[in-house]
C-alpha positions in Angstrom: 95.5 112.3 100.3 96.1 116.2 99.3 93.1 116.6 96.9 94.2 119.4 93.9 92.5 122.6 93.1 90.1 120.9 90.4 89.1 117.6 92.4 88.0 119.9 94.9 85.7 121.9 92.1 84.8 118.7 91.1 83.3 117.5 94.5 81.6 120.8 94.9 80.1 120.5 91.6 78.9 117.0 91.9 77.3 117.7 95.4 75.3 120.5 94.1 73.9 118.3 91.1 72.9 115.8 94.0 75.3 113.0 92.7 75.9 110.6 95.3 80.0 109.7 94.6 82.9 108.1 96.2 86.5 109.6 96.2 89.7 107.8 95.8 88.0 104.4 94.5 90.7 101.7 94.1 90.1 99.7 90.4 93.4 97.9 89.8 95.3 96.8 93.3 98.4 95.2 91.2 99.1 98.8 90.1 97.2 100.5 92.7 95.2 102.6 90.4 92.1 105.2 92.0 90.0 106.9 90.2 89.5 110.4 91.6 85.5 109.8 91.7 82.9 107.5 91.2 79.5 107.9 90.6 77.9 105.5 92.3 74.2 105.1 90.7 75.5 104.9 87.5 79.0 103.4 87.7 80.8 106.1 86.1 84.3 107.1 86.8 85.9 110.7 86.6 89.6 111.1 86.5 91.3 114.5 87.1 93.8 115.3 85.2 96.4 118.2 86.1 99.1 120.2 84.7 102.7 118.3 85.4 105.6 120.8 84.5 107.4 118.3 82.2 105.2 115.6 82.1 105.2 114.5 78.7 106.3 111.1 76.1 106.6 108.6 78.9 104.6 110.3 81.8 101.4 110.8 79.6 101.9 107.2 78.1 101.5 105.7 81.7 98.2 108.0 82.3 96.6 106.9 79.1 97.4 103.1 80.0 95.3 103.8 83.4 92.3 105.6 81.5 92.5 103.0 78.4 92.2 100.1 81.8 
């Protein structure tokens, strides 16, 4: 999967704090859901998100559904 701009910032960050993480972690199969990492000693997810031109009223409705899960 094409990683954006920020995940890969992301990645680079967490490798230099010495986080061990996991990319593209599956949390909800029905919808197919990933989060973009996870921190796996302490169970934390990060989700990126990016600019959408014209992503708005429905669009962001469906992300916060996936962040409120």
């Amino acid at each position: 999967m094409k990683r954006s701009p920020a995940e890969i910032l992301m990645g680079i960050h967490l490798k230099e704090l010495g986080l061990p993480f996991k990319t593209e972690v599956k949390f909800d199969e029905k919808r197919k859901w990933r989060w973009d990492f996870l921190l796996t000693e302490s169970s934390v997810a990060i989700e990126i998100d990016g600019y959408f031109k014209g992503r708005h009223g429905a669009g962001w409705g469906a992300d916060n559904e996936k962040r409120n899960t």
